[in-house]
Gaussian input, Z-matrix of N, CA and C with variables (Angstrom, degrees):
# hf/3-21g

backbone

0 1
 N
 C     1     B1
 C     2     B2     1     A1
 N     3     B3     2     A2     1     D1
 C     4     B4     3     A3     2     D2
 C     5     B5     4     A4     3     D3
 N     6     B6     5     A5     4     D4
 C     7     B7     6     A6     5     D5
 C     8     B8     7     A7     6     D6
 N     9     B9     8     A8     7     D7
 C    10    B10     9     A9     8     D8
 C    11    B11    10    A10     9     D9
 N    12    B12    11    A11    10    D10
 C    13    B13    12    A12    11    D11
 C    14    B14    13    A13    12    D12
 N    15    B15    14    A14    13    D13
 C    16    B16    15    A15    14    D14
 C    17    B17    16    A16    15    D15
 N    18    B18    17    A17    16    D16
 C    19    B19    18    A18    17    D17
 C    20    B20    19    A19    18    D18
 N    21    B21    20    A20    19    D19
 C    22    B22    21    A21    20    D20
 C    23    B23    22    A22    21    D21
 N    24    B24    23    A23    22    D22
 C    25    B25    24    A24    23    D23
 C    26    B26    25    A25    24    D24
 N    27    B27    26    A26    25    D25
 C    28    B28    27    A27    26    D26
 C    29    B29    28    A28    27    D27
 N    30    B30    29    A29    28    D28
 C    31    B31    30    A30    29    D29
 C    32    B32    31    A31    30    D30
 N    33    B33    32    A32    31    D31
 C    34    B34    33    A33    32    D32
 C    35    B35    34    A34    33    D33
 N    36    B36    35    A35    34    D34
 C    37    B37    36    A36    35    D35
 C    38    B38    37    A37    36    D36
 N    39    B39    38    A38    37    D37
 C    40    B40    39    A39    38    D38
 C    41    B41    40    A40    39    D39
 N    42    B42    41    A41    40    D40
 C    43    B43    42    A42    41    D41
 C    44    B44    43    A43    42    D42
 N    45    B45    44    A44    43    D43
 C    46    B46    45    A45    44    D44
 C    47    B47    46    A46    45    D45
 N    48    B48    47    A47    46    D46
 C    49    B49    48    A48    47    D47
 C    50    B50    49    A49    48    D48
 N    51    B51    50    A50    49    D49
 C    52    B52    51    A51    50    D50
 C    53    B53    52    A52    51    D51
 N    54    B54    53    A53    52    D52
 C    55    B55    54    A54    53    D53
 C    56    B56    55    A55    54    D54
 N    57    B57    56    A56    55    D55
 C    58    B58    57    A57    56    D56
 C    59    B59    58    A58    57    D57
 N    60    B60    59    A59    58    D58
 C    61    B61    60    A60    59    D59
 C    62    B62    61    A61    60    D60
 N    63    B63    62    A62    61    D61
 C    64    B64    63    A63    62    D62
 C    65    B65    64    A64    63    D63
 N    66    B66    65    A65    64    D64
 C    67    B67    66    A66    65    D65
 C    68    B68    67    A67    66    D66
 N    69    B69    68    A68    67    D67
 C    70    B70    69    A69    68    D68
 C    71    B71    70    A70    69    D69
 N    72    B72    71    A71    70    D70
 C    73    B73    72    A72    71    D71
 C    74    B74    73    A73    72    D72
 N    75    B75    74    A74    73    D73
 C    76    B76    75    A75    74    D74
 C    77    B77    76    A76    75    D75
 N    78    B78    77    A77    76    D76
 C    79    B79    78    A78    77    D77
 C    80    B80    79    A79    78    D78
 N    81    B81    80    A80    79    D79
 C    82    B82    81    A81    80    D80
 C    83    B83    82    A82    81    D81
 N    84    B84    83    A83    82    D82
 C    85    B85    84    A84    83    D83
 C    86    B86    85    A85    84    D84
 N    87    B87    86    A86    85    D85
 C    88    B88    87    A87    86    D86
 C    89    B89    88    A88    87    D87
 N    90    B90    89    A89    88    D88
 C    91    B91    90    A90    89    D89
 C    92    B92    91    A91    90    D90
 N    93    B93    92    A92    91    D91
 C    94    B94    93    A93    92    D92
 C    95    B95    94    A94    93    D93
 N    96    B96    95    A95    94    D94
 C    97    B97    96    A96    95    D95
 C    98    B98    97    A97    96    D96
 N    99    B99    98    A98    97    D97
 C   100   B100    99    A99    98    D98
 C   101   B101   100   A100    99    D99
 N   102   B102   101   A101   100   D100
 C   103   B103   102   A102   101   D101
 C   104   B104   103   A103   102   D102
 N   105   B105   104   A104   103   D103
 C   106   B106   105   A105   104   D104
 C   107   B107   106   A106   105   D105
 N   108   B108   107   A107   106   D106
 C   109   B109   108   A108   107   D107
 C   110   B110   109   A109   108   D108
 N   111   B111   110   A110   109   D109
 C   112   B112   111   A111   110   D110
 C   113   B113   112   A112   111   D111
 N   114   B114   113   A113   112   D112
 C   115   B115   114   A114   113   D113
 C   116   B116   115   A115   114   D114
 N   117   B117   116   A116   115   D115
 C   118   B118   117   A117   116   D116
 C   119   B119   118   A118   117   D117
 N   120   B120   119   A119   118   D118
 C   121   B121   120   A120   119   D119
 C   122   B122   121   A121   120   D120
 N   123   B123   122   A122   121   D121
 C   124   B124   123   A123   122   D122
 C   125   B125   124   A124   123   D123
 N   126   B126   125   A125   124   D124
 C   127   B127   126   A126   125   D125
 C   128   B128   127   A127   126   D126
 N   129   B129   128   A128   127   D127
 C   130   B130   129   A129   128   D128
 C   131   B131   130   A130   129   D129
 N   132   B132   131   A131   130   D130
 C   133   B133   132   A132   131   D131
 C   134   B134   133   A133   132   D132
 N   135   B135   134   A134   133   D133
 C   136   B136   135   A135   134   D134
 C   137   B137   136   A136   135   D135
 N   138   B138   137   A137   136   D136
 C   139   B139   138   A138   137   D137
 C   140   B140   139   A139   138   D138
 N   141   B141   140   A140   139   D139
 C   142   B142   141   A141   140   D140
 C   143   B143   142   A142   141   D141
 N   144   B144   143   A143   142   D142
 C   145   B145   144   A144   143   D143
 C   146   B146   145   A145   144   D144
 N   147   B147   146   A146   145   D145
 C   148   B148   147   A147   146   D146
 C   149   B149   148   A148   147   D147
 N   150   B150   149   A149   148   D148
 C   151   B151   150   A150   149   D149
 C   152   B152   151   A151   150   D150
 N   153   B153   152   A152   151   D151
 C   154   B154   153   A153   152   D152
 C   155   B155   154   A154   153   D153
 N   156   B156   155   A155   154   D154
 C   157   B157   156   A156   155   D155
 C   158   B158   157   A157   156   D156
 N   159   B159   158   A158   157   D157
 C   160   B160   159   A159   158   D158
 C   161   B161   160   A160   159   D159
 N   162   B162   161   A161   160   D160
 C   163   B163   162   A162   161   D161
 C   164   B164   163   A163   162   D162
 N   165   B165   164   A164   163   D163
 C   166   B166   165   A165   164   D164
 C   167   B167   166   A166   165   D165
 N   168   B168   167   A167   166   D166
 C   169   B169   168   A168   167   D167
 C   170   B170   169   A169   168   D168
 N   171   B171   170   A170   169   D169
 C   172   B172   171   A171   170   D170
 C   173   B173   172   A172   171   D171
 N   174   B174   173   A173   172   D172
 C   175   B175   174   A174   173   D173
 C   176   B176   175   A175   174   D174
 N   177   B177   176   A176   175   D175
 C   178   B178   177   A177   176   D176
 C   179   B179   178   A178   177   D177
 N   180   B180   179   A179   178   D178
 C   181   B181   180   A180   179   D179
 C   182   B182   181   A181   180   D180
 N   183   B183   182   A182   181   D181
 C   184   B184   183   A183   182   D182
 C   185   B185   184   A184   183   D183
 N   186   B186   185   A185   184   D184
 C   187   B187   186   A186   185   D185
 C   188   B188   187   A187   186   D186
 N   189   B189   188   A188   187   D187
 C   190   B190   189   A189   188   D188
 C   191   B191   190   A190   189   D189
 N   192   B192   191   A191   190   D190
 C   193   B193   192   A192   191   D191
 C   194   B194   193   A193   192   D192
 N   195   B195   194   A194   193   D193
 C   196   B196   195   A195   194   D194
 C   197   B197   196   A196   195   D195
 N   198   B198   197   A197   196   D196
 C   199   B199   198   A198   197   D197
 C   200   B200   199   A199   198   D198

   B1=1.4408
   B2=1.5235
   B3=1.4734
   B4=1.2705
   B5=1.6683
   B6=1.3195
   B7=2.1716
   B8=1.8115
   B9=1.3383
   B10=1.4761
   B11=1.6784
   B12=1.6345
   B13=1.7542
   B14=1.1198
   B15=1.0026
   B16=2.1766
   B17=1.0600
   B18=1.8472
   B19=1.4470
   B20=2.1724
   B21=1.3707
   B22=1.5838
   B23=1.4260
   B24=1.6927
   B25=1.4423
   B26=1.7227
   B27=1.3334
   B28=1.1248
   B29=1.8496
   B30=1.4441
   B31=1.3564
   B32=1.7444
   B33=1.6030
   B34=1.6324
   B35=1.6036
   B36=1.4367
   B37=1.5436
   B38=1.0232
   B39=1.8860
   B40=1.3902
   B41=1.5214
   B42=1.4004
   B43=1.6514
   B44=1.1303
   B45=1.6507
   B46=1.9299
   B47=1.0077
   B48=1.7076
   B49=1.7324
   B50=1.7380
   B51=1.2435
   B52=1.8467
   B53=1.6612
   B54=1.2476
   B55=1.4694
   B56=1.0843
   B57=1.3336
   B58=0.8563
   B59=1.7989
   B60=0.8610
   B61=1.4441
   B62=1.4344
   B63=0.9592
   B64=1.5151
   B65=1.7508
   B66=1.8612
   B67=1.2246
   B68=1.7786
   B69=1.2257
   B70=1.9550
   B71=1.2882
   B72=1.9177
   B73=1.2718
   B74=1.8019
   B75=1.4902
   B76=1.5269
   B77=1.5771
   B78=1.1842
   B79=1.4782
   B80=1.4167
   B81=1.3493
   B82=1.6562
   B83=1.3966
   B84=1.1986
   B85=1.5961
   B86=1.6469
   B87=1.3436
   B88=1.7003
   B89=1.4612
   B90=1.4133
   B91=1.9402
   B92=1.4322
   B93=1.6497
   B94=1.6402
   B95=1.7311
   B96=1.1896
   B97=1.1678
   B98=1.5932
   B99=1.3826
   B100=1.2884
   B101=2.0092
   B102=1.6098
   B103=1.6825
   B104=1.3337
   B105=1.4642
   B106=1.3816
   B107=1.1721
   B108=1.7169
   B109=2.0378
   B110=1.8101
   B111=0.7059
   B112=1.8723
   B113=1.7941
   B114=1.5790
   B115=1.1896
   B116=1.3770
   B117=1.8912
   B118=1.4424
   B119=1.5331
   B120=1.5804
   B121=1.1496
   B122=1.5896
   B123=1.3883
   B124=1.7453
   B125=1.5366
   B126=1.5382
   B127=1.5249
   B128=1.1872
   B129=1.6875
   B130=1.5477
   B131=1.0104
   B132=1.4643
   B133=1.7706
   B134=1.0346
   B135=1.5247
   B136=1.6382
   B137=1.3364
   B138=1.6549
   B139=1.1575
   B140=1.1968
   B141=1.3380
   B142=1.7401
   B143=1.0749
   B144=1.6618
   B145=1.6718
   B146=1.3998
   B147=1.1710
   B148=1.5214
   B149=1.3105
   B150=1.3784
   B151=1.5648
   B152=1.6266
   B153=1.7612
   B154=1.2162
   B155=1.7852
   B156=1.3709
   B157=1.1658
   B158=1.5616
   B159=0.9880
   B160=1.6970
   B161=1.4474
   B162=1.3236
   B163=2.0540
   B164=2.1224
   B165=1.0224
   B166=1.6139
   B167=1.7134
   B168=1.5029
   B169=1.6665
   B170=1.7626
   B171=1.5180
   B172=1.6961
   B173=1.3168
   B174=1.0775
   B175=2.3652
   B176=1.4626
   B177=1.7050
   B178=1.6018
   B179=1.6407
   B180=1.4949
   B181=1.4025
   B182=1.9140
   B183=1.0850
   B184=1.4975
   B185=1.3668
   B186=1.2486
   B187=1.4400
   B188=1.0828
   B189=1.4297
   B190=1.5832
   B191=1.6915
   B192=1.4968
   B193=1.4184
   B194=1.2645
   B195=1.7631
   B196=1.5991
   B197=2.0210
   B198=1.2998
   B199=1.4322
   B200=1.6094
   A1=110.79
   A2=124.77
   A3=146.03
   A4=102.48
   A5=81.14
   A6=101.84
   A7=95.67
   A8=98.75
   A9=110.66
   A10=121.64
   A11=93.37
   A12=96.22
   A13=102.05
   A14=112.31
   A15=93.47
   A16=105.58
   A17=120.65
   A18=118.74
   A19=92.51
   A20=116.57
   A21=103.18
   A22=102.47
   A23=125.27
   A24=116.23
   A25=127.14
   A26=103.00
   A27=130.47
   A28=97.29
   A29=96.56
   A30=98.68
   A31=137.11
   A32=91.48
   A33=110.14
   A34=108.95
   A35=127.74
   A36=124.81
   A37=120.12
   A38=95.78
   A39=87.68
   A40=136.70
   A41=101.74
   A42=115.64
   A43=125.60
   A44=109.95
   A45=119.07
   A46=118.20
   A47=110.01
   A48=120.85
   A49=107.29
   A50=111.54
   A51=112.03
   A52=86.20
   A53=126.69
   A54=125.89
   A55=135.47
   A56=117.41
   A57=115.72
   A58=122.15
   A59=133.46
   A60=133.27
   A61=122.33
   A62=114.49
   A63=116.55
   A64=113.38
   A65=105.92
   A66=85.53
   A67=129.46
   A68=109.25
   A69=88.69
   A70=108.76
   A71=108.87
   A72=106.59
   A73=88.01
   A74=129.48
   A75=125.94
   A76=102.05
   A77=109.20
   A78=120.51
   A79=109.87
   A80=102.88
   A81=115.39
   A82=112.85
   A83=111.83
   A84=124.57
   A85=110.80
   A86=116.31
   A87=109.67
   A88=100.46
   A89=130.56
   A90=110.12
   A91=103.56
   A92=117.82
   A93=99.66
   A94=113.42
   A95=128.07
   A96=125.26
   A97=123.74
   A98=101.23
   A99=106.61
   A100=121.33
   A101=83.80
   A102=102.57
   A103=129.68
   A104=113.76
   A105=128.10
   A106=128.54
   A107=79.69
   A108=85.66
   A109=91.84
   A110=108.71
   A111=116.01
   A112=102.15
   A113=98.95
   A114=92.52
   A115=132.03
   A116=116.72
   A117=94.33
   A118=130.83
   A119=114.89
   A120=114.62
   A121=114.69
   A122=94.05
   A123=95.83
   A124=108.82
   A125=109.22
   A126=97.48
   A127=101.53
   A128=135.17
   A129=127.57
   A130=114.43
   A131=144.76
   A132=128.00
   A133=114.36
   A134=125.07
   A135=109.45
   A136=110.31
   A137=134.59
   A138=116.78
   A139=112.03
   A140=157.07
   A141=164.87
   A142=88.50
   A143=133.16
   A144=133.44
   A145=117.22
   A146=87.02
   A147=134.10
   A148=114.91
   A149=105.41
   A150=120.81
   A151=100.10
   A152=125.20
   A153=121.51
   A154=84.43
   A155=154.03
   A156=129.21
   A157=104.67
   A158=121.11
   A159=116.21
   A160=151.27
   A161=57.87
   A162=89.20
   A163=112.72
   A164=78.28
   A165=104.12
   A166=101.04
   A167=95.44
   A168=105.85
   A169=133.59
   A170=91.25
   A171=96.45
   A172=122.25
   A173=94.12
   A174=97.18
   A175=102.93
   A176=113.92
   A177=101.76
   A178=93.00
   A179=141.02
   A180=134.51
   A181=77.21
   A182=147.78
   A183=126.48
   A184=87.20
   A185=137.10
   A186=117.05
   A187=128.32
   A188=122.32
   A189=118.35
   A190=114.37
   A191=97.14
   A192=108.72
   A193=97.68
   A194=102.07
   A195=98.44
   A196=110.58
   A197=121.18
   A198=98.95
   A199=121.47
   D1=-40.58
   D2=166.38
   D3=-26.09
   D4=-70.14
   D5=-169.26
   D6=-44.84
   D7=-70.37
   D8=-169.15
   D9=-29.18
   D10=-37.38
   D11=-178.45
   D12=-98.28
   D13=-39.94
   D14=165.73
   D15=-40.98
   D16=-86.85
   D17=-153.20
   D18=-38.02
   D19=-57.92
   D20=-160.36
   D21=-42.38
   D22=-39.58
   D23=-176.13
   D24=-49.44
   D25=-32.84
   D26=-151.40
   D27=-85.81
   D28=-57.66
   D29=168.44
   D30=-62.67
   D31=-29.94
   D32=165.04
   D33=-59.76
   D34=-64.57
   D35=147.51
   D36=4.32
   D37=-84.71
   D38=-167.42
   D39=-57.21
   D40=-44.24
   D41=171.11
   D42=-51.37
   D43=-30.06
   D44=164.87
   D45=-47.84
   D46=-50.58
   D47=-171.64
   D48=-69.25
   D49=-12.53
   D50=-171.16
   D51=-74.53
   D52=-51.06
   D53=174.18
   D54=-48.43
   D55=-18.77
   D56=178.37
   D57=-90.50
   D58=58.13
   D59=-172.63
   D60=-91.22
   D61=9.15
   D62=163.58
   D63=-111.84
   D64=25.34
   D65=166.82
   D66=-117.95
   D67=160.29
   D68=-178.84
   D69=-37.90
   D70=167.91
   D71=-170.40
   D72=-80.44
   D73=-14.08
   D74=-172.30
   D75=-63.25
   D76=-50.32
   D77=-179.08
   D78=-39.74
   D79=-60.79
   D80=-166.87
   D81=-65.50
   D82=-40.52
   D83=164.49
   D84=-50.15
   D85=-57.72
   D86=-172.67
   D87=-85.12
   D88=2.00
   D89=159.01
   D90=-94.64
   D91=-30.72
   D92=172.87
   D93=-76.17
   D94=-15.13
   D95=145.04
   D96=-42.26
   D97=-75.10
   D98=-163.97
   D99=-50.59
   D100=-32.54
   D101=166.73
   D102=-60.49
   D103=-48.11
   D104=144.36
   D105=-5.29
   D106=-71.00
   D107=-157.32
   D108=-107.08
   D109=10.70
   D110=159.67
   D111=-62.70
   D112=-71.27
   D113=-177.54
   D114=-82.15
   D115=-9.48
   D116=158.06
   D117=-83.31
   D118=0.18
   D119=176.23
   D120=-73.05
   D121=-21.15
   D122=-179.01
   D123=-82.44
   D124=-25.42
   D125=-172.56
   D126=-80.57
   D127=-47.48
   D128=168.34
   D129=-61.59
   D130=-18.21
   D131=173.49
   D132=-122.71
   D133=5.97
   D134=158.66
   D135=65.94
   D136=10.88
   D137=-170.94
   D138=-138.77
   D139=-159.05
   D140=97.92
   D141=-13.37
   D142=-91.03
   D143=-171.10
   D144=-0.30
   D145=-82.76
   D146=172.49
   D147=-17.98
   D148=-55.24
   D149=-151.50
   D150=-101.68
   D151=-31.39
   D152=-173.51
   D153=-97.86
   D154=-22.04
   D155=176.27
   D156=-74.18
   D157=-48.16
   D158=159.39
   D159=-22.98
   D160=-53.06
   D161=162.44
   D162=-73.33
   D163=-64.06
   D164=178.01
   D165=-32.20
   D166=-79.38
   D167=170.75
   D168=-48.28
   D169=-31.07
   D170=163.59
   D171=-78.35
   D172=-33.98
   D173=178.55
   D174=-67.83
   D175=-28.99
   D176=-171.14
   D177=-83.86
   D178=-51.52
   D179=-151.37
   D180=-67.42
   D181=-27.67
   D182=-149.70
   D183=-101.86
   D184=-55.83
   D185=169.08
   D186=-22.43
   D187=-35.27
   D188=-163.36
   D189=-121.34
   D190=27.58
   D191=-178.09
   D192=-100.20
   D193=150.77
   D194=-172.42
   D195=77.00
   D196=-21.42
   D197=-169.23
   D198=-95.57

């Protein structure tokens, strides 16, 4: 059941970011970042922690891609 609502998270994501087209390509980079590492922080730490330091760390490495 676990898997199931991830993958839906994952897929909800993705389809958000198709909407988004009016944003810089920097922008778009630190939410597909931040999405990223959202969810691998949750799959390696199992926790909230986990999942917002993940996050945290993916929006900053995607910010600075491309610069």
């Amino acid at each position: 059941m676990k898997n199931i609502v991830k993958l839906v998270a994952v897929l909800f994501i993705a389809g958000s970011m198709t909407a988004c087209s009016n944003m810089s390509q920097t922008q778009k980079n630190t939410a597909v970042g931040a999405a990223i590492g959202g969810v691998a922080g949750n799959v390696i730490g199992n926790s909230t922690g986990a999942t917002l330091g993940g996050a945290a760390l993916g929006g900053l490495i995607g910010s600075q891609v491309n610069k």
